[in-house]
C-alpha positions as CSV (number, residue, x, y, z in Angstrom):
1,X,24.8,35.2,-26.4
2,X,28.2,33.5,-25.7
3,X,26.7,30.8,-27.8
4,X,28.0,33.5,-30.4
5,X,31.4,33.6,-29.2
6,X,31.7,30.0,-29.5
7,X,30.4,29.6,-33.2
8,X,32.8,32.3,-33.7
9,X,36.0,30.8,-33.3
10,X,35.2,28.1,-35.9
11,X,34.0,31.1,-38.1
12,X,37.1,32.9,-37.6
13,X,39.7,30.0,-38.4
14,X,38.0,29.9,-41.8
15,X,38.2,33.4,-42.3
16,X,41.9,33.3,-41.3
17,X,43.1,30.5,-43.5
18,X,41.0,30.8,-47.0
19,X,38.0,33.0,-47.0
20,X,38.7,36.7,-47.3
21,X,35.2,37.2,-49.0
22,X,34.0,36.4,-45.4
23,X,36.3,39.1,-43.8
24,X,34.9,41.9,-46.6
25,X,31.4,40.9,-46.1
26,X,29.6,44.4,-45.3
27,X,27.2,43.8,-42.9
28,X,29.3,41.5,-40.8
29,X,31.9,44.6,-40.9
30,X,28.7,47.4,-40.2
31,X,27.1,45.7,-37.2
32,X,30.5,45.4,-36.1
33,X,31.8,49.3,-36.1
34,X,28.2,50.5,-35.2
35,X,28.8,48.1,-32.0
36,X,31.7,49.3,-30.9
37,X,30.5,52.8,-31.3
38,X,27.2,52.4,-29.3
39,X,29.8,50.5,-26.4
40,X,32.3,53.6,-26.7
41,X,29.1,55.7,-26.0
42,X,27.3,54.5,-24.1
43,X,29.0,52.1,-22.2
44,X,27.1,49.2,-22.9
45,X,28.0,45.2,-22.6
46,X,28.7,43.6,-26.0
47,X,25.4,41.7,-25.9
48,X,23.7,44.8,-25.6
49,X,25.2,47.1,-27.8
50,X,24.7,44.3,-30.4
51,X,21.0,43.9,-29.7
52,X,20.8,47.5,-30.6
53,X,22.6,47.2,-33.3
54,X,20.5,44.8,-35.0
55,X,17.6,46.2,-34.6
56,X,18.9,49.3,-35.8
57,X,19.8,47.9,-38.9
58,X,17.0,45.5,-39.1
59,X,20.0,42.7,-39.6
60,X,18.8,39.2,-40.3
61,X,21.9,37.7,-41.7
62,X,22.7,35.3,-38.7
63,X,26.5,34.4,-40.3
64,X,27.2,38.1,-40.0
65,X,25.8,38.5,-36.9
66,X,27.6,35.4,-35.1
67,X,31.0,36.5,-37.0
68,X,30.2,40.5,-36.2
69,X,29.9,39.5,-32.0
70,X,32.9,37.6,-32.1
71,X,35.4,40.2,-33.8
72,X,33.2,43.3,-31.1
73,X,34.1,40.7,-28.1
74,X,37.7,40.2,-29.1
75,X,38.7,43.5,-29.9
76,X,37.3,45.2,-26.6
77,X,39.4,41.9,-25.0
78,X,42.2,43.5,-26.6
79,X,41.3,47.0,-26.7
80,X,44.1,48.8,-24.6
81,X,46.8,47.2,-26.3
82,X,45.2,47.8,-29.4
83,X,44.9,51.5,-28.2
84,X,48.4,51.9,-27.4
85,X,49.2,50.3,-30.6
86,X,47.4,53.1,-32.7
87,X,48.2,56.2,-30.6
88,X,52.1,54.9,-31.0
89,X,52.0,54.9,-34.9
90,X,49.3,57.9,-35.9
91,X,51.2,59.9,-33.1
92,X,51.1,62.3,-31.9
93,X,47.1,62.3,-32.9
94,X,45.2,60.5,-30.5
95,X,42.3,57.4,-31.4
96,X,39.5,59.4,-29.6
97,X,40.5,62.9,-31.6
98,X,38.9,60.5,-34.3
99,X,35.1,60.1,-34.3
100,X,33.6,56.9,-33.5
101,X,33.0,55.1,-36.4
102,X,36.6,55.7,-37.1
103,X,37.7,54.8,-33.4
104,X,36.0,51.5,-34.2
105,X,37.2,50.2,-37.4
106,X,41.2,51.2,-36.3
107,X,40.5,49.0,-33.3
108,X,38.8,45.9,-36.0
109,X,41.5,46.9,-38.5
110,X,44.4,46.4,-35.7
111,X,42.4,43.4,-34.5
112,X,42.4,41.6,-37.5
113,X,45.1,42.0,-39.5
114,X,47.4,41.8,-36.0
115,X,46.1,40.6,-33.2
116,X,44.6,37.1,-34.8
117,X,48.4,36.6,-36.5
118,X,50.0,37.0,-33.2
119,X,51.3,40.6,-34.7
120,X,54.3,38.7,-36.7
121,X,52.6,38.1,-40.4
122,X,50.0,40.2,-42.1
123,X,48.1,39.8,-45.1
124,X,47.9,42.7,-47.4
125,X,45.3,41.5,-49.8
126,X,43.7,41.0,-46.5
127,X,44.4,44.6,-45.3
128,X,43.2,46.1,-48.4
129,X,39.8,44.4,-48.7
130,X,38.9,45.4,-44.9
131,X,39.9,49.0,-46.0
132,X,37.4,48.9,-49.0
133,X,34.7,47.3,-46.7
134,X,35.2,50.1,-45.1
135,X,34.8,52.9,-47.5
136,X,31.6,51.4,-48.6
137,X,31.0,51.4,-45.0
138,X,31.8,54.7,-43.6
139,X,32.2,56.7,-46.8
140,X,35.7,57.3,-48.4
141,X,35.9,61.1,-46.9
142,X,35.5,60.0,-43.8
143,X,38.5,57.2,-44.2
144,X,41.1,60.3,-45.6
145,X,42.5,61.0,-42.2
146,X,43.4,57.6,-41.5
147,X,44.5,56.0,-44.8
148,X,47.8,57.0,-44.8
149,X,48.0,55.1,-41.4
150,X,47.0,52.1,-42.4
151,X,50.3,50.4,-44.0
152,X,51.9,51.8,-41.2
153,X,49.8,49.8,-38.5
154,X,50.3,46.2,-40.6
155,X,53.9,46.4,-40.4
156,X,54.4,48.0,-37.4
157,X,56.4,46.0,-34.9
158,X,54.4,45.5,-31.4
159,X,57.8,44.6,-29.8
160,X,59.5,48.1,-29.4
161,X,56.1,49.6,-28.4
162,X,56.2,47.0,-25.3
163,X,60.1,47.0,-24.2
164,X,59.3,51.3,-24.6
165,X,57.0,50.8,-21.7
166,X,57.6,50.9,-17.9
167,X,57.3,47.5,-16.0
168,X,54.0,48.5,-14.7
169,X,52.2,49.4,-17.6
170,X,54.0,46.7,-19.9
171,X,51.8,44.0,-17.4
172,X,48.5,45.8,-18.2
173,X,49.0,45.8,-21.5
174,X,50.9,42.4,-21.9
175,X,47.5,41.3,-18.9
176,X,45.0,43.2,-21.3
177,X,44.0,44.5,-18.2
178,X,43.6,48.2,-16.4
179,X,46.8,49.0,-14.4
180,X,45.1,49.8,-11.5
181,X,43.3,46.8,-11.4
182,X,46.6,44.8,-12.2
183,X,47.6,46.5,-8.9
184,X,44.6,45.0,-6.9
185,X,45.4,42.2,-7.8
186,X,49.0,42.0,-6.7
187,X,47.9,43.5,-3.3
188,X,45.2,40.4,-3.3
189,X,47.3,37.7,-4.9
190,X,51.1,38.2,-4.6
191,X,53.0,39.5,-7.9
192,X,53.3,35.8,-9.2
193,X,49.8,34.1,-8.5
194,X,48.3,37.5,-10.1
195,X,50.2,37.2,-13.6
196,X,48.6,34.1,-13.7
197,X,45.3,35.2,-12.8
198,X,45.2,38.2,-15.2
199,X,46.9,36.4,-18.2
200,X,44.1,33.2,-18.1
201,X,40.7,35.8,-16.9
202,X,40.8,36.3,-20.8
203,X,40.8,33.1,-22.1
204,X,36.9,32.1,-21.8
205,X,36.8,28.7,-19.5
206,X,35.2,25.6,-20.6
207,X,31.6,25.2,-21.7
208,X,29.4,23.4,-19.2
209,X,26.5,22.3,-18.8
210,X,23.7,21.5,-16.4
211,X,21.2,18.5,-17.0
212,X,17.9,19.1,-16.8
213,X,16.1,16.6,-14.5
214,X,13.2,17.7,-13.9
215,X,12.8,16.9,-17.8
216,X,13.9,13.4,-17.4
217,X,16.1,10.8,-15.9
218,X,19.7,11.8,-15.9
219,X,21.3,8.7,-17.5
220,X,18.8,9.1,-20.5
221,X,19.1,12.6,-21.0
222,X,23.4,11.7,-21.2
223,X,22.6,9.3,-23.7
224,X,20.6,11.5,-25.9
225,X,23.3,14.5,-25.9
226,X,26.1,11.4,-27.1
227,X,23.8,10.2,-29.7
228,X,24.0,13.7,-31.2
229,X,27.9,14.2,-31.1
230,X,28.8,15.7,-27.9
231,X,31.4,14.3,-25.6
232,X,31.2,15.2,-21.6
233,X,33.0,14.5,-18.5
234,X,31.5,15.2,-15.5
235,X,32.4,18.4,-13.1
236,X,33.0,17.0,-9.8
237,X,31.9,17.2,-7.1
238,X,29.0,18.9,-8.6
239,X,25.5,17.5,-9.1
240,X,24.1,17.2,-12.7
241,X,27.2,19.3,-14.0
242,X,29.3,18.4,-16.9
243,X,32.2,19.8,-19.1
244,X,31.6,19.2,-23.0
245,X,34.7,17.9,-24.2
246,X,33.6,17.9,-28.2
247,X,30.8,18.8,-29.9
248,X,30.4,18.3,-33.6
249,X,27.5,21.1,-34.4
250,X,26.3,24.5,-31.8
251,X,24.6,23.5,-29.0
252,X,22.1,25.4,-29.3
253,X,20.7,23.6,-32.4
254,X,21.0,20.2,-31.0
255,X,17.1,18.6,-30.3
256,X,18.3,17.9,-27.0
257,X,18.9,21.6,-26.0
258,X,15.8,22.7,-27.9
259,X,13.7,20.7,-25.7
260,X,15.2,22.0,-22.3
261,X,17.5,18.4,-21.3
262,X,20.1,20.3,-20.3
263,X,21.4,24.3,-19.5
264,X,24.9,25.6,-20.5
265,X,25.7,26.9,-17.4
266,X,29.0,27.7,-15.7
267,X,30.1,25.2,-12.8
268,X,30.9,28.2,-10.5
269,X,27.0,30.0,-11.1
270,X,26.1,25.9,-10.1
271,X,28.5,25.4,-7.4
272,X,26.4,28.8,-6.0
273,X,22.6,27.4,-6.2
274,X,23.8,24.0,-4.9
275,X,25.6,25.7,-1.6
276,X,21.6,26.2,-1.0
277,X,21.4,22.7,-0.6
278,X,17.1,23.1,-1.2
279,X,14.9,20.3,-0.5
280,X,11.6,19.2,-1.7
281,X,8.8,21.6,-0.2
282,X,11.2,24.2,0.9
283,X,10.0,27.8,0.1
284,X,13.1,29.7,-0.8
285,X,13.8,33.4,-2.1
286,X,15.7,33.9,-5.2
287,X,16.8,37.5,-5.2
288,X,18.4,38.6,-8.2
289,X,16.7,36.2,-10.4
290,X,16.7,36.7,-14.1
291,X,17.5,35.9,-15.7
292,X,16.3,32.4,-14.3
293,X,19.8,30.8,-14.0
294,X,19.7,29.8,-10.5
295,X,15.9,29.8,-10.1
296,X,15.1,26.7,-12.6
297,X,18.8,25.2,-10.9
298,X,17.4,25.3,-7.1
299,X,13.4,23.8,-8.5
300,X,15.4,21.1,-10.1
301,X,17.3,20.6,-6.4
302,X,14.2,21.2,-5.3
303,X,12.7,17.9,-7.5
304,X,10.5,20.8,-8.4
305,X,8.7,20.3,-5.2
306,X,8.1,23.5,-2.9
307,X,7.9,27.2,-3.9
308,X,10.1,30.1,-5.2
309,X,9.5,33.4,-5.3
310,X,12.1,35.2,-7.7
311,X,12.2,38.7,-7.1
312,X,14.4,41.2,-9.7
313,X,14.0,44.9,-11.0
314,X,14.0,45.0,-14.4
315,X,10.9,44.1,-16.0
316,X,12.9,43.4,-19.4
317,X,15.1,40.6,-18.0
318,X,12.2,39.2,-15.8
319,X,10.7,38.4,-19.5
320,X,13.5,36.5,-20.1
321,X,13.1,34.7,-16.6
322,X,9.6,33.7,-17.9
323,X,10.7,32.5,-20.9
324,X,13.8,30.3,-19.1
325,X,11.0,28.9,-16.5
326,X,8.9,27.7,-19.2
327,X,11.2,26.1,-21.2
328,X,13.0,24.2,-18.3
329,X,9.7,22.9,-17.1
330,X,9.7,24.7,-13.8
331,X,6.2,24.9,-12.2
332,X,7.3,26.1,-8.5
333,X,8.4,29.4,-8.9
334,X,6.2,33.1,-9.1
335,X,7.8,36.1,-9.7
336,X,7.8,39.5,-8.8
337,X,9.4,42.8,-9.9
338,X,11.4,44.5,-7.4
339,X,14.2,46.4,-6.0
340,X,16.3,44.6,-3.7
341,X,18.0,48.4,-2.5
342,X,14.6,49.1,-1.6
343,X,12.2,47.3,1.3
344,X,11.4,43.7,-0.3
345,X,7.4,43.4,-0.6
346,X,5.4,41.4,2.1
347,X,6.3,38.0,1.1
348,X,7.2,36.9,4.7
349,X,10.0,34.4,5.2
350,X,11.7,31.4,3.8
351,X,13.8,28.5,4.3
352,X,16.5,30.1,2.0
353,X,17.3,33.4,0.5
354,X,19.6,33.4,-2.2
355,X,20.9,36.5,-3.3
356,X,23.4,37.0,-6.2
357,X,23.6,40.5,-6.3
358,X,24.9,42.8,-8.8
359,X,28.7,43.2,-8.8
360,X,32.1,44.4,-10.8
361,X,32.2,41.2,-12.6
362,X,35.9,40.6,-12.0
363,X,35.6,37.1,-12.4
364,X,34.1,37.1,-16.0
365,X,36.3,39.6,-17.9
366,X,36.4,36.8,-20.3
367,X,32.7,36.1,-21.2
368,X,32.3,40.2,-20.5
369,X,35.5,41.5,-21.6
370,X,33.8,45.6,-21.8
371,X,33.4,45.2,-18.1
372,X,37.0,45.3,-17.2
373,X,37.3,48.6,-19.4
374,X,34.0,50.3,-17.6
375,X,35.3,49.5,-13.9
376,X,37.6,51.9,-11.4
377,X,38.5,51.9,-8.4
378,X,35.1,54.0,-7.2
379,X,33.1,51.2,-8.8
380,X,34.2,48.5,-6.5
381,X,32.9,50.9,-3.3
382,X,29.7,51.8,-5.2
383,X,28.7,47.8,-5.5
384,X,29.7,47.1,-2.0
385,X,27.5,49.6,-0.9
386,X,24.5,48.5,-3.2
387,X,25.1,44.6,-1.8
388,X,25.2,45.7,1.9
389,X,21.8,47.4,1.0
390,X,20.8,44.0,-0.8
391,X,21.8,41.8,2.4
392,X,20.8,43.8,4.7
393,X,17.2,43.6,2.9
394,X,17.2,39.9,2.8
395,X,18.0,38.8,6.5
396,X,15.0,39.5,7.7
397,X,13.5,37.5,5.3
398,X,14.9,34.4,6.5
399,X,13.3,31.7,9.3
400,X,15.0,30.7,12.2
401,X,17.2,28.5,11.2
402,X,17.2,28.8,7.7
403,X,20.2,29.7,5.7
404,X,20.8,33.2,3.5
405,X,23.1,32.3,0.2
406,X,25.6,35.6,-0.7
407,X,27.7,34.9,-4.0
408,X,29.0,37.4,-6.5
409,X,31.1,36.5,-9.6
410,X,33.8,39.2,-8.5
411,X,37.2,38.7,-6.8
412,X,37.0,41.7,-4.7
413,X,37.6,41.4,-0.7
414,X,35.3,44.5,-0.8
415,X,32.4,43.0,-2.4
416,X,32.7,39.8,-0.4
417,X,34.6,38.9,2.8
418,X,34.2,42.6,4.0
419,X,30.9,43.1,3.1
420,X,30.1,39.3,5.2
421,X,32.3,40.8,8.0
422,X,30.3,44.0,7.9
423,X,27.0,41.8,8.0
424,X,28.1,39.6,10.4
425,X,28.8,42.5,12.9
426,X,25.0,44.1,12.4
427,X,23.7,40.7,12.8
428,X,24.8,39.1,15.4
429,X,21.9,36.1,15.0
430,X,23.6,35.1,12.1
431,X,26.7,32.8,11.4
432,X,28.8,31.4,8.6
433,X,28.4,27.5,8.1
434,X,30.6,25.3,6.5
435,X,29.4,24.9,2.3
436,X,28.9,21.0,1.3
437,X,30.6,20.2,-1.3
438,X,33.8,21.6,-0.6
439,X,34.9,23.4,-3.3
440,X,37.1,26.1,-4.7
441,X,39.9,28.0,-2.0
442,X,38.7,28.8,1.6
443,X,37.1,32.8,2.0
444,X,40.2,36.1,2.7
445,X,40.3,37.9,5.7
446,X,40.1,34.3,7.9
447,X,36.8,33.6,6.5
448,X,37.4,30.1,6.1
449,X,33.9,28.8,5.6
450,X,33.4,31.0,2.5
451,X,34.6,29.6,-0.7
452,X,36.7,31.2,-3.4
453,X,37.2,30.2,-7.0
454,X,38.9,31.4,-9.6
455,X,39.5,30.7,-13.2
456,X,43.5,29.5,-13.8
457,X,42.9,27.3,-10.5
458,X,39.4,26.2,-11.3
459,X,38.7,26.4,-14.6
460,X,35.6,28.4,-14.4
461,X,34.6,32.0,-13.4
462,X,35.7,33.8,-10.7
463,X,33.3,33.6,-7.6
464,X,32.6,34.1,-4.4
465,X,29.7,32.3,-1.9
466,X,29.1,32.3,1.6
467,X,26.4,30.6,3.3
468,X,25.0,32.2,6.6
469,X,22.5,30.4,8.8
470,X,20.3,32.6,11.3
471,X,20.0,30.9,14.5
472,X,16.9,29.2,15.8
């Protein structure tokens, strides 16, 4: 799905600069409000919302769908601001007094009339158009509340609304980030170091990618993806890992992707499955697995030589895991449905366990920006507790001598040093090793074997990984 996002931006310069038909295109403009209502409902992620939205409206149109994503992911990116925005010029009504088809188009309205100009210029044939879309759309009774609003929020200075705020509140909104998280983060990073942080955690990072050698010799498979337009350099001191540079068409359409040469894949997610370090024959444990990221990464370390069992609980993302497996050419690795909370089934030990368990996602607010908006302060305890469960589960799994993998793509000290402190404690027969390559910052808390990255000093996601060996 974040193939979306990318197609996108090119979609949206076009839109920006000459093509208002695209703005006012229906369907684009109803799979985007009924989005944003199923996520303000249910508190769903963008990719699934949208899924549901398309098959509720049996959409086919794949231009509006790739445009409707984009404007869903960048409004929720920008969704407090955008809030405070409205509530300060329809007050003193509220957004949410509105119901949530009107919720959604203020927030799209806001979006792209302001936030894509950087809130200085505005286009009023523009603005008009989206308001008709939007009668068709959601019925011109149902738009009488709010039309009177709407010159109103194009001309609307953003300026006053910010210097009206108090310090801590203006960095939230100025961070598009929750204040107590901005907080967190000043307690974990210094005042300075967490500006930076929260400012560049929504700027997506740099597409990578992941050859594919178990399809092919490396230095052929690089010459096949430059033949068709796209420029890399290489990720170090990763294996197999590259940064695209340029691409002249979506990767996804290139012959090279469609045959399973290579794997967009972020460099953190591949710094995690190479900190395995798997060899050929090796049985390892991929907990967590779908959907298949790290399991066809550690059978191509693997030469695809060995065995993996991949183990997760939800039988819909496990079909994805099948369909990943196939297509990378992966012939090692079974897999079985299960709850890591829960006792693991009698599949003995392993070499290595890898678990990447679920987590706050703190370190992809910008590939998931409806996380940051879901998460408090309770949620950070309640996915500590679920990983302890996780880990706990897994170290008996694991041979003497063999090594147990913990990574999470959050920031938190609670969802990683502490809850390796905590395990470390129970489990005396473990121990933290040094990770080969060296990458990212050293582990909080004087864990100095774990590793740390994060995305304005590494250009990727946020992530933790510790690797723990169980002695012989």
């Amino acid at each position: 799905m974040y193939f979306l996002y990318l197609i996108f931006k090119s979609y949206l310069a076009d839109c920006v600069q000459c093509s208002c038909e695209f703005i006012v295109l229906k369907n684009a403009w109803t799979i985007a409000i009924e989005t944003l209502s199923w996520i303000e409902m249910q508190r769903l992620s963008e990719h699934v919302a949208l899924v549901k939205t398309i098959k509720q409206l049996n959409e086919t149109n794949s231009n509006a769908i790739r445009y409707a994503y984009g404007l869903v992911v960048e409004t929720i990116r920008y969704q407090n601001l955008i809030d405070k925005f409205i509530n300060t010029v329809i007050a003193p009504k509220k957004i949410e007094e509105f119901n949530l088809g009107i919720q959604a188009f203020l927030r799209l309205y806001v979006y792209q009339t302001r936030v894509t100009k950087n809130w200085t210029k505005y286009n009023i044939q523009e603005a008009q158009n989206i308001a008709s879309t939007a009668r068709s759309i959601l019925g011109w009774k149902t738009m009488i509340p709010i039309e009177p609003y709407l010159g109103f929020l194009l001309t609307q200075k953003l300026q006053p609304i910010l210097d009206a705020t108090d310090d801590e509140e203006r960095l939230s909104l100025e961070t598009l980030q929750q204040p107590w998280f901005v907080k967190y983060c000043i307690n974990l990073l210094g005042p300075e170091e967490a500006a930076i942080f929260l400012r560049t955690s929504n700027t997506p990072p740099p597409v990578y990618i992941r050859i594919n050698t178990i399809k092919g010799n490396l230095d052929d498979i690089l010459q096949k993806i430059a033949a068709e337009g796209v420029k890399l350099q290489k990720a170090e001191p990763l294996q197999n890992i590259y940064k695209v540079s340029e691409f002249k068409q979506p990767l996804y359409t290139l012959e090279s992707f469609k045959a399973g040469l290579f794997y967009v894949q972020d460099k953190a997610s591949c710094f995690a499955a190479q900190t395995a370090a798997p060899k050929s024959g090796n049985k390892v444990l991929d907990i967590c697995a779908a959907p298949g990221t790290k399991t066809t990464y550690l059978a191509q370390l693997m030469q695809n030589q060995g065995s993996i069992t991949s183990i997760d609980f939800s039988k819909r993302r496990m079909k994805t895991w099948k369909q990943e497996i196939n297509y990378m050419g992966v012939t090692i690795a079974e897999a079985i449905t299960a709850n890591a909370c829960l006792s693991l089934p009698t599949i003995g030990v392993a070499d290595i366990v890898v678990l990447d368990p679920p987590c706050t996602s703190t370190g992809v607010f910008a590939k998931q920006p409806s996380a940051k908006w879901r998460l408090s302060k309770n949620s950070i305890e309640n996915m500590a507790e679920i990983q302890w469960q996780m880990i706990t589960n897994c170290a008996q799994h694991v041979v003497a001598g063999g090594y147990l993998i913990y990574s999470t793509c959050s920031v938190t000290v609670e969802e990683n040093e502490m809850v390796i402190e905590r395990f470390l404690e129970v489990h005396p027969d473990f121990r933290l090793v040094d990770i080969v390559p060296e990458f990212g910052l050293p582990g909080l808390r004087g864990l100095v074997q774990c590793r740390r990255l994060y995305p304005h000093l590494h250009e990727c996601n946020g992530f933790f990984v510790a690797k723990l060996q169980k002695n012989c």
